[in-house]
N, C-alpha and C positions, 0 to 999 in steps of 0.2 A: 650904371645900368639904368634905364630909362622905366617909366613905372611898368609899359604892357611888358616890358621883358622882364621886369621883375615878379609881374603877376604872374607870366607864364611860368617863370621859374617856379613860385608857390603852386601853383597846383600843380606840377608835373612833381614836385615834391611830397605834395601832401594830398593828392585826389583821393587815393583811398580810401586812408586816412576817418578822410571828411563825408565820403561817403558810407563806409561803414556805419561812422556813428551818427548819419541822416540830420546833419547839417545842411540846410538849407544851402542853394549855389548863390542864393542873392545876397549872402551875410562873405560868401569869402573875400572878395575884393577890400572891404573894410576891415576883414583878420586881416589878411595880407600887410596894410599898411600898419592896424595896430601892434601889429609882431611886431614890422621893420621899425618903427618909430619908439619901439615901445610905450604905447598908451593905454594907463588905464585908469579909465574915465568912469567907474560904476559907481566912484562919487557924487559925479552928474544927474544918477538916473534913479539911485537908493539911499535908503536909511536904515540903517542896524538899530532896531531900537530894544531894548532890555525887555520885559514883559513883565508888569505889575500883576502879580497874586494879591496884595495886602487885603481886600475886601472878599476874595474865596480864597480857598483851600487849593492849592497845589498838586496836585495828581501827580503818580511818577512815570505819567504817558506825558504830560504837558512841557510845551516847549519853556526854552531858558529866553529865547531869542527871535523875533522875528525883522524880516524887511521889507521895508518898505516904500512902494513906488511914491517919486518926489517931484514926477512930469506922467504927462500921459505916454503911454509909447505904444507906437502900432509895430504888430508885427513885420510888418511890410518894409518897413523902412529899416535898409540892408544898416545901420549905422549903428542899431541896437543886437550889437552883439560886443560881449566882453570877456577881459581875460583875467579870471580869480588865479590869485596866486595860490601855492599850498603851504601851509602851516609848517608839514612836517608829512616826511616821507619815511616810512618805515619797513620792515619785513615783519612777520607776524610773529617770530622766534627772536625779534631783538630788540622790544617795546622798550622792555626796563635799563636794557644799556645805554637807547637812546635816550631814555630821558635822566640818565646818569651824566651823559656822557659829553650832550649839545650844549652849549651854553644858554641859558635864557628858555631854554624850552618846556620845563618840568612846570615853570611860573606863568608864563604865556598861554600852559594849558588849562591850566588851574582858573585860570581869571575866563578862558573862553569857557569852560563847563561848570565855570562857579564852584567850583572847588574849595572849602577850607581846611585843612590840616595843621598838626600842631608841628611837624616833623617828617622832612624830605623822603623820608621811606614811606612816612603813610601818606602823602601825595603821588609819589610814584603807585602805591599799590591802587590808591583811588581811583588816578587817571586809568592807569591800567585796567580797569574795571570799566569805566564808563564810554575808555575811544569809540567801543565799538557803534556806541550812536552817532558818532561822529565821521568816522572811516569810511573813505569809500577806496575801489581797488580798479585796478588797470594790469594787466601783463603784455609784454612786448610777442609779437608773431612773429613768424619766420623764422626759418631753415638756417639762414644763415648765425644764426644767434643760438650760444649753448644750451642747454637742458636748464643749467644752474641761470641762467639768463632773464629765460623766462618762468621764471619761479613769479609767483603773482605779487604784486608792491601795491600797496595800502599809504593811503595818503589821509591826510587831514584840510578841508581846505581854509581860505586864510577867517578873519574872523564875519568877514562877512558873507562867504560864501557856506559858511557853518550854522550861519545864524537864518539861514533859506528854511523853509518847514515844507513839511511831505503833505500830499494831497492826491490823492485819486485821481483829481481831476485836473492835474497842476496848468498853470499860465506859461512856465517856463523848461526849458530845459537844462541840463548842466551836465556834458560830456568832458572827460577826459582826452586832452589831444599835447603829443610830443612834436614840438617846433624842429624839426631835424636839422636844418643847420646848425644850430646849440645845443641840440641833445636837452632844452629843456622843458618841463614840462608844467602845464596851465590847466588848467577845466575852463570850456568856453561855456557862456551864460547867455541863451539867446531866448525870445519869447516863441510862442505857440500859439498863444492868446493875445488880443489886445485889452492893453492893462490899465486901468483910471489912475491916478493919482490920488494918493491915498491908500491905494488898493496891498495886500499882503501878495508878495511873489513868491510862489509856491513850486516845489519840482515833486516828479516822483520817484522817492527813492529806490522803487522796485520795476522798473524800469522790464516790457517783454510780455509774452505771452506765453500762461501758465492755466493748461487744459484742469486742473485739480485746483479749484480758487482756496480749498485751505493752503496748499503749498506757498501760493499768495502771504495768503494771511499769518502764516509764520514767519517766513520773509521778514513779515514788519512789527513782528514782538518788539525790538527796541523802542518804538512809536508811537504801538496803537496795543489799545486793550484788547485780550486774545480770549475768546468766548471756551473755547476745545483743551483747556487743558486736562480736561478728564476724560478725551478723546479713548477711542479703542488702537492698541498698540497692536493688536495680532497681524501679520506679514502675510499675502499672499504671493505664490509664484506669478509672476508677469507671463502674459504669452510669447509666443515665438518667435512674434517680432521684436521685441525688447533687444532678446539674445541675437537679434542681427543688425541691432542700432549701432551706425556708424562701423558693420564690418566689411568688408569685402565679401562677396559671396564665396563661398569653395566648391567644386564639384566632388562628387563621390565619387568612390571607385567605383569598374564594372566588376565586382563580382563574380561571373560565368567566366569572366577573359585570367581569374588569379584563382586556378587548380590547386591542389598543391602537387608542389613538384620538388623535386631532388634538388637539395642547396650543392652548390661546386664546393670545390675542396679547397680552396683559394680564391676569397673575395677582394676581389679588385676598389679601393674605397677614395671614392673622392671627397675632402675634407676640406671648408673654405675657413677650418677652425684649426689654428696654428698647434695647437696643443696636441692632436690628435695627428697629428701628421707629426708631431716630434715622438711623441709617446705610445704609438701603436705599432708595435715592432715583432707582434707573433708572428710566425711565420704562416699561419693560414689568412694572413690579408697581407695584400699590397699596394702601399700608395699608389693613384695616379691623378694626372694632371689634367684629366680630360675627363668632364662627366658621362660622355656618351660611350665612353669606357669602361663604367663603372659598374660595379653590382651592389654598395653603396654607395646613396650620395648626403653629406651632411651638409646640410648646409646650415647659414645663420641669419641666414633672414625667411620671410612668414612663404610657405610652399604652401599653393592655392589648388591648386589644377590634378588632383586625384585620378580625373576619370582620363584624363592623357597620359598619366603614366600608369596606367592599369593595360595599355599595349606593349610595353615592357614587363611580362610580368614576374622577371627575374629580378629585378631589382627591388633593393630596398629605399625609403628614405626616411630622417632622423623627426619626423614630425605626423601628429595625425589630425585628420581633419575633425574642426572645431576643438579643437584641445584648450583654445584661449578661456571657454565656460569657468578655464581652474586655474587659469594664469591670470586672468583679469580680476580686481577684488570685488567689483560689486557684483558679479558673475559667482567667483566662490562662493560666498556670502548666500546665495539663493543655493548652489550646489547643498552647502554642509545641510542647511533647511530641511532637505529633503531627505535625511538619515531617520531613521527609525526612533529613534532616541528626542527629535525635536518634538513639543508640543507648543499648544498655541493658545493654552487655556486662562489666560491672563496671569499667569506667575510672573512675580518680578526676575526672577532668575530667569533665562531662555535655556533653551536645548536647540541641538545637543550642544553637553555639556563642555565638550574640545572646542568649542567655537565660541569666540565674543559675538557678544549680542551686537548686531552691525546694523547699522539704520544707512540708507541709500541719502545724503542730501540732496539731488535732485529729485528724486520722487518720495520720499519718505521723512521729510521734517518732518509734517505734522505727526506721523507717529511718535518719531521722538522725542519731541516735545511732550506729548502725552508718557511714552516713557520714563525720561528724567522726570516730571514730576510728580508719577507714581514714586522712583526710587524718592526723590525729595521726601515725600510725606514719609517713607518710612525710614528715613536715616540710613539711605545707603549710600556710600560711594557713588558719587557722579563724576568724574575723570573718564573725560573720553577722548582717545588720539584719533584723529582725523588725517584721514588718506587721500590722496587723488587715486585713480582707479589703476592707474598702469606708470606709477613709476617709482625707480626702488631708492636704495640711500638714503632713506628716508627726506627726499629732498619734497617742500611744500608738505611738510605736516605738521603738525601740532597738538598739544595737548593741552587739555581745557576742561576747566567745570564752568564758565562761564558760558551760560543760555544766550544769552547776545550775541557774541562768537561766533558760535554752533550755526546761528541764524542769521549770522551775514553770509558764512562759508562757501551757499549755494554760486554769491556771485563772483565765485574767484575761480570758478569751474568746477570739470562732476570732480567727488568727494564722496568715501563712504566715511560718516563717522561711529566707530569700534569701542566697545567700553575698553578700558584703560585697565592691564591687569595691575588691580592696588596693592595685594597680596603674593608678589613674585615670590619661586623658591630664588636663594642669593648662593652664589660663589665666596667661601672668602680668600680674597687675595692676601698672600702672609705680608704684601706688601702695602696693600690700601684698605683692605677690608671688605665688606661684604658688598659685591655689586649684582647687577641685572647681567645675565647673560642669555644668550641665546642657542639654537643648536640646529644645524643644517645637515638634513640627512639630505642625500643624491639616491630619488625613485626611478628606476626603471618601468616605463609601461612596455610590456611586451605585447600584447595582445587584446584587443576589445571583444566582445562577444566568441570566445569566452573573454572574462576578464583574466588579465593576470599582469602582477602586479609583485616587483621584487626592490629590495632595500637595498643599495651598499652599506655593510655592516659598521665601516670607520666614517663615523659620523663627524664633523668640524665645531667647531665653538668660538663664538666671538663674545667677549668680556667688555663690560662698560668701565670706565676709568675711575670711575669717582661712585663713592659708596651711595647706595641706594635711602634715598627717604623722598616719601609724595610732595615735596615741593621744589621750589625753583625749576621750572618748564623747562626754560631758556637754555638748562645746563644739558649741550648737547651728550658731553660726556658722562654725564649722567643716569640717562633715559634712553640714550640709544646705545645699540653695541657696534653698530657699521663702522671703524675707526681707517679703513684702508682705503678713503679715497681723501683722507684731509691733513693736506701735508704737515708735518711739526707735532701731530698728533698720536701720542706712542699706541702700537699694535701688543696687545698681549698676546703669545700664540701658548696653544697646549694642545699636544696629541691628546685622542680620545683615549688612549690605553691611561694616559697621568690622569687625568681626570675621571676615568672611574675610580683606580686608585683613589685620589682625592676624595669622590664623591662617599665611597667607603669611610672616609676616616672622618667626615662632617657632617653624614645624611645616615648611619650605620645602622639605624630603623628601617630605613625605607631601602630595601635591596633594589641596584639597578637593573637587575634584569627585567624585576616586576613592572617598575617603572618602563623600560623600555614594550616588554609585551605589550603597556596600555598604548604603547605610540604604535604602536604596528598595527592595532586595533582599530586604531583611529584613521590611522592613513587606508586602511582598507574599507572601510565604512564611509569613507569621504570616494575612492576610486569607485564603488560602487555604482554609490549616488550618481557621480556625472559619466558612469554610461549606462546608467536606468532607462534614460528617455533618449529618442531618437533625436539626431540631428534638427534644427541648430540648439537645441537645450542642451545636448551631452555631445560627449564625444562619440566620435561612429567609428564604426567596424572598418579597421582598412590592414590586409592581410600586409600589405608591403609596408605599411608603417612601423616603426620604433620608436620610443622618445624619452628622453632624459630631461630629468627637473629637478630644482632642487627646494624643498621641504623647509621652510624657517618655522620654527616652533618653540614654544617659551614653555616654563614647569609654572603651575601655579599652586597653593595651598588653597585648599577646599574643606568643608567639612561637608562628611556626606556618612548619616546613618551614625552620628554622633563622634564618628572617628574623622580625623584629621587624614586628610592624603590626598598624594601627590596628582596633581591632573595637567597633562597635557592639553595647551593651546595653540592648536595652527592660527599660524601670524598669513602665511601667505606661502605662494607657490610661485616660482622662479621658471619660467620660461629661458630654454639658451642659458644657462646659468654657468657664471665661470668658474672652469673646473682648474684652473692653474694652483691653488694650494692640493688640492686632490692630487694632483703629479707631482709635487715638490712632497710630500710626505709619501704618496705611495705609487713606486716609479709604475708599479704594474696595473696601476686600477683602469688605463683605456685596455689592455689590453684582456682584464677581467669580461669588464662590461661587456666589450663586441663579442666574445667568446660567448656571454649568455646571451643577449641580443639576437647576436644574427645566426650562432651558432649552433643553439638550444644544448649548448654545452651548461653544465650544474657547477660553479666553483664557488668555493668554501668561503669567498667574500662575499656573499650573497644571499639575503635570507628570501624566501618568497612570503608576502605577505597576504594575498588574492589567488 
């Protein structure tokens, strides 16, 4: 292949790519060939030089490492662009294995963050402390590529692109980019400035524009001394538009066009959900195949368009507009706020009490930052697991006390990060012992304005593998209970009727029903809240709507009013949630549900809690 066909091949490979990350067009022709040749020449152009303290004191903001320009270089000249290798690529949930597990790399890190240790564990725990100054992160886009795919990857890069220091103002820039032929990947190093000789080459680690300059300045805790640690932590609701960031709009229903009128006596129900068409077998509905046939329709993916099906007004369907307010977590998170029970008075504890204290990391670091280190000075637990906003299996999360972390997280995407409950009630398995479990009730909303709002009474439970204690992150089986989407990995199952049994013969203080009352309490106080306020902050009135979710919730131990007791914590709300163990344990539960639903029939698996 001749070079312009091989040029054109690069960029018709990689334009995007390169425009995304605002790479100059005068520097590609020169990647182009130092890809294919592979060259790299940053030896030419810099100097890694150590950084002498011996005549001052050492700050724990001051760099270990700077570089240093060894030629002049204008930015102009397409030639001065290069390709930093990376150190070590990692995910954020498997630090410690890798540096168990790579040959050479536990050593290699140590010498690049000057690391001394007496013992491979307290090197491993060091590094593992300090990456985060070092890490930078990239996730791959596109449809074509799975959920688990694009989980975000955290890289190190090699020791001279480590050894580059942050600056406001920097000379240079330093993007991540995947060579697609090879599938491998480089950080390109090109200037912005023109640079003397001599001169330190600087980039900016916080890279973008951020309307809240402390969110900035959090950002770069790893680097730069933070003025705000005794910041004010109290939370205000965001406006309207927040709640419409990155949604599609929905239309409302017409109201005047949805009377109420006589339901038929056999509802025709179209279902694009497998399970509901195996399992819905009363004789007062009828599958069919065609929606415009239907007097339900359920569908499973997101139904926009309200005010067009409010000229049908005998239909029903499985979804109501803005509902996401309780499906989405940093959306909850403002929902539960708004409960009666929340205060904002500067207690280290938040309210209400069912809810972790959730800090937003794209708009709310600097709060928590001032949070953690209120709890810091008073010796509280800081263990916080950190979420992306919409997606479940717990895939991209982590848990962490490490303030570093917390404060890279923004740039791995949005992320709420949740205090950590340190104090779980445990299960003991006669098998393994006391572990975390969790418990998923299935809500019914029937109705908004009024509200109403009913439980399925057989609740499910999922059990973590391996006995519970506040360390080791890393151990998925551990800390999480999600065990049914990872193959090799055993599933505990227990009907809820054994495990009250159980709960009886381990917890014989604490009766479950009382326990349960307080969850009912709470799911009604949460359903409230997000339809208090009108569309887009809550959920709105829509007579033809229904909708089913499902409730993930943990028990915790509290002390409150000098007594020890049990308190429920909503983890999150399940959008489309899959009801397939729901049918294998209870053949009748669709044909419960649509019976209340659509029926306004009262059956005994059902409690109303709104």
């Amino acid at each position: 292949m001749d070079g312009v066909s091989s040029y054109n091949s690069f960029v018709a490979l990689h334009k995007p790519q390169l425009i995304l990350s605002a790479v100059p067009e005068h520097f590609w022709p020169s990647l182009c060939k130092k890809l294919s040749d592979q060259i790299f020449d940053s030896g030419y152009s810099f100097q890694l030089v150590q950084i002498d303290y011996e005549d001052t004191e050492k700050l724990p903001y001051d760099p270990l490492w700077s570089v240093i320009a060894i030629r002049d270089i204008d930015r102009s000249d397409p030639s001065h662009i290069y390709l930093i290798d990376h150190a070590w690529t990692f995910k954020a949930n498997s630090i410690r294995n890798s540096l168990r597990n790579l040959p050479g790399l536990i050593d290699r890190m140590c010498n690049l963050m000057q690391i001394t240790a007496n013992s491979t564990e307290e090197k491993i725990d060091k590094v593992s402390q300090c990456v985060w100054k070092y890490a930078n992160t990239y996730a791959i886009g596109g449809n074509e590529f799975s959920v688990e795919d694009r989980v975000p990857v955290w890289y190190v890069l090699d020791e001279l692109g480590s050894g580059i220091t942050h600056s406001d103002n920097p000379n240079f820039r330093a993007v991540p980019f995947i060579n697609v032929p090879d599938q491998m990947t480089y950080t390109l190093l090109f200037p912005i400035e023109n640079v003397e000789e001599g001169e330190p080459i600087t980039r900016n680690f916080v890279e973008g524009q951020y309307p809240d300059s402390l969110q900035r300045e959090a950002m770069l805790i790893p680097w730069k001394y933070y003025e705000h640690f005794n910041g004010d932590y109290s939370q205000q609701e965001p406006d309207a538009n927040y709640f419409l960031e990155g949604h599609i709009a929905e239309t409302l229903p017409d109201l005047d066009l949805l009377k109420e009128k006589a339901a038929p006596t056999k509802l025709k129900v179209f279902s694009e959900y497998r399970y509901i068409n195996e399992f819905l077998t009363a004789p007062e509905f009828q599958i069919v195949h065609n929606e415009n046939n239907a007097d339900v329709l359920w569908y499973i993916n997101h139904f926009k368009d309200y005010k067009e099906l409010s000229k049908t007004p005998h239909k029903f369907v499985n979804q109501f507009p803005y509902e996401y307010v309780i499906t989405i977590k940093d959306l909850l998170a403002i929902i539960a706020r708004r409960c009666p029970s929340h205060k904002s008075d500067g207690q280290t504890e938040s309210y209400p009490s069912w809810f972790p204290t959730t800090f937003n990391l794209k708009t709310e670091l600097p709060k928590l930052v001032a949070y953690y280190m209120q709890r810091k000075k008073s010796g509280l637990d800081n263990h916080w697991i950190c979420k992306p906003y919409n997606l479940a299996r717990g895939l991209d999360t982590y848990i962490t006390q490490n303030l570093d972390f917390l404060c890279r997280l923004p740039l791995s995407g949005p992320k709420i990060a949740q205090k950590y409950i340190e104090n779980p009630v445990l299960f003991d398995r006669a098998d393994i012992g006391r572990v975390k479990f969790d418990i998923r009730y299935v809500i019914i909303l029937k109705s908004v304005d009024p509200t109403e709002v009913y439980v399925y009474n057989n609740f499910f439970l999922r059990f973590a593998n391996v006995p519970f204690s506040l360390d080791n992150f890393e151990d998925y089986e551990k800390h999480f209970t999600v065990m049914n989407y990872t193959d090799g990995v055993p599933l505990y199952r227990m009907m809820c009727s054994d495990f009250k049994e159980a709960w009886a013969s381990q917890y014989g203080n604490y009766n479950w029903a009382e326990v349960e009352k307080a969850i009912f309490k709470m799911l009604a106080e949460m359903f409230t809240a997000a339809t208090s306020k009108e569309p887009p902050c809550g959920i709105a009135k829509s007579p033809q709507s229904r909708a089913l979710y499902a409730v993930d919730l943990m028990l915790s131990w509290e002390t409150k009013n000098n007594e020890t007791i049990v308190q429920p914590k909503l983890l999150e709300i399940n959008w489309m949630p899959d009801c397939a163990r729901a049918c294998e344990y209870y053949p009748e539960f669709y044909n419960d549900i649509f019976s209340l639903m659509f029926l306004d029939k009262e059956v005994n698996t059902c409690t109303k809690v709104l």
